[in-house]
N, C-alpha and C positions, 0 to 999 in steps of 0.2 A: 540597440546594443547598450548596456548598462556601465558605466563607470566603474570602475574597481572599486572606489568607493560604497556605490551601491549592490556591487558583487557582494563586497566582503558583510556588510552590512544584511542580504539575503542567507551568506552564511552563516551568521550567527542566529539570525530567525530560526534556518531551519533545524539546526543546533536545540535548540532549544523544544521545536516542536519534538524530535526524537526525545529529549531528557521527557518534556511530560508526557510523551507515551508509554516510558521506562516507567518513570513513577508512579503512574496508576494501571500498571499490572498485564500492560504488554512487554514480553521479553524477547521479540526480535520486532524491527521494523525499518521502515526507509523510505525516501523518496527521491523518486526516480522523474528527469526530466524526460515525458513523452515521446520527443520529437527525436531525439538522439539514444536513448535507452540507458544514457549515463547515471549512473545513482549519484542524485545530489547530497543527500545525506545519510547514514546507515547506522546502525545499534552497532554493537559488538559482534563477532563471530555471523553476519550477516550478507547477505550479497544474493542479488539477481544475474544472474548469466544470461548472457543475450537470447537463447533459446529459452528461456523461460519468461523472457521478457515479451518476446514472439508471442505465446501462450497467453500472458494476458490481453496482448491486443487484441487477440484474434477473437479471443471470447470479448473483450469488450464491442467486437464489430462483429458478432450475431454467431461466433463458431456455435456448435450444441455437444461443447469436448464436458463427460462427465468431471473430469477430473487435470488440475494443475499443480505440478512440479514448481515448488517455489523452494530457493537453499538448500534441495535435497531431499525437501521432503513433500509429499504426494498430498495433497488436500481432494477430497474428494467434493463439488462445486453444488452449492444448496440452491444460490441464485447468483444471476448472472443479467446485466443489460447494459447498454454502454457506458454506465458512469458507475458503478457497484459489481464488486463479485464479492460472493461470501463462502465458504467453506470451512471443511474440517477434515481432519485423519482422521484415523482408525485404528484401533492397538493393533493392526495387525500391517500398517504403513511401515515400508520399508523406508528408511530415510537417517538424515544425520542427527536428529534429535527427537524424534515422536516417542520413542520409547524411553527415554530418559525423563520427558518431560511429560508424559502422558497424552493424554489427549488435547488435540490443539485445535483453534478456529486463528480462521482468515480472514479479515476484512481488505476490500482495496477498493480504494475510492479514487476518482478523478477527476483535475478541473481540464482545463482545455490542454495545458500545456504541462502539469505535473500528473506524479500518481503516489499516493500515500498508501504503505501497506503496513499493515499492523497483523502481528500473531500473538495470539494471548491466551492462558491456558483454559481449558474448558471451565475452568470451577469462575469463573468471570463471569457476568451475564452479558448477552449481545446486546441487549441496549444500553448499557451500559459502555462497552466497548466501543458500540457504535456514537454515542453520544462523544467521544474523546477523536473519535477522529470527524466527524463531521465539523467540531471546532476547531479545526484543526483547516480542512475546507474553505471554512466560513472566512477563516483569518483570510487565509492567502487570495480568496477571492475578495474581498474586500481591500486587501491593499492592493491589487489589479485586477482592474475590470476587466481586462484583458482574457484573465484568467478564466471566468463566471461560465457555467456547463452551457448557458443559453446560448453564448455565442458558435456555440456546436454548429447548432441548426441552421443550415445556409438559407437563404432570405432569396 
């Protein structure tokens, strides 16, 4: 269990990872603690609902769902394995902002115990995209080892 001290000190990290996913040209994201589906941190106008949160576990544990509902709006699922999904809409997604904001990609990445997801609009390139969040990753596994995708694999 963590100190409030060291709470409030995680929430300003994560604080901070959302601001630089804002500033280099993701426009919704969040991170969601695994184990409870609570969102630890979120953008603006942002949110996973539990059923959606459902969705990405299930693909993270081998579902083969084409497609996930994240804020309303439908990405359709490019790759998927347990620590990465990646997607995108379609001009023709039904949702809260795909057509306002065009076309969109999905990154979600996970360590053991968080999940960082970033939406950003097509005109971004993915490795690019994915380079901002994988530091992002790195951080947080780095300051808990705890956290490190390896410890997945039971022994």
């Amino acid at each position: 269990m963590l100190s409030k001290e060291e709470e409030e000190i995680n929430k300003v990290r994560f604080e901070n990872y959302i601001k630089k996913l804002i500033d280099n040209g993701f426009f919704k994201c969040g991170i969601i603690d695994i184990d409870s589906g609570d969102m630890i941190c979120i953008s603006e106008e942002f949110n996973v609902c539990y059923v959606e949160y459902q969705e990405i576990l299930n693909l993270f544990n081998g579902s083969s769902s084409i497609s996930l509902l994240i804020n309303g709006d439908r990405y359709y699922v490019n790759t998927s394995d347990d620590i990465r999904i990646q997607g995108k809409t379609t001009l023709k997604s039904s949702g809260n902002t795909s057509t306002i904001n065009g076309l969109q990609s999905l990154i979600i990445r996970r360590t053991k115990g968080k999940c960082v997801i970033g939406v950003y609009k097509e005109n971004q390139t993915k490795e690019l995209a994915e380079k901002y969040i994988e530091e992002i990753i790195d951080d947080i596994t780095k300051l808990n080892e705890n956290e490190n995708i390896s410890n997945l694999i039971e022994e």
